[in-house]
N, C-alpha and C positions, 0 to 999 in steps of 0.2 A: 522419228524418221518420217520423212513425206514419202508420198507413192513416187517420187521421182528416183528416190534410193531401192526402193524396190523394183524399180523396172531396171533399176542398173543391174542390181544382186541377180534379179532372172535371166537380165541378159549373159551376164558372164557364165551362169550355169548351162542354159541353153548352149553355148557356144562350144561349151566342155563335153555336154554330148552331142554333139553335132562335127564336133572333131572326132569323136569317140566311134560315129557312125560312120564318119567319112572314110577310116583305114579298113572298115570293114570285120570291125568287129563290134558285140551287142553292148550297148554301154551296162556298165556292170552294178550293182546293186546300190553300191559305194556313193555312185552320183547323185543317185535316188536318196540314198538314205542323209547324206548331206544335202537335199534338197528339202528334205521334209524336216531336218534339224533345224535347218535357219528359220523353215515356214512357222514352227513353232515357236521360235525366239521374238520373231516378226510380231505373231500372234499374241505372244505376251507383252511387249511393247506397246500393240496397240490393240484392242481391242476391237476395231472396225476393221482391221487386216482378213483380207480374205486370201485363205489359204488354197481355195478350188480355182480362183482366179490366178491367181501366183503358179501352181503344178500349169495351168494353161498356158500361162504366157513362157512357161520353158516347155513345153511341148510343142506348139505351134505359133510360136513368136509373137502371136499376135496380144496388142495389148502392151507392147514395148514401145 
């Protein structure tokens, strides 16, 4: 996978909590825990994958 597929997968997750926040409720553990699932698959994949960067770019978009 290139980083260009990773900045996709981040973005679609960001997007899910960010929907997730916009009705006004706390996005649920669920998001997170499918967030850190894929970080880890990523991370087997490739070894240069950075997982701290990935959790940043669905928290704060930035890096998409």
């Amino acid at each position: 996978m290139t980083r260009k597929d990773y900045k996709l997968i981040a973005g679609a997750i960001r997007e899910v909590l960010l929907a997730t926040k916009a009705v006004g409720t706390e996005p649920t553990d669920g998001i997170y825990a499918v967030a850190t699932s894929i970080a880890d698959r990523l991370a087997t994949d490739n070894p240069r994958f950075d997982a701290h960067k990935f959790a940043n770019a669905i928290e704060t978009g930035k890096g998409l």
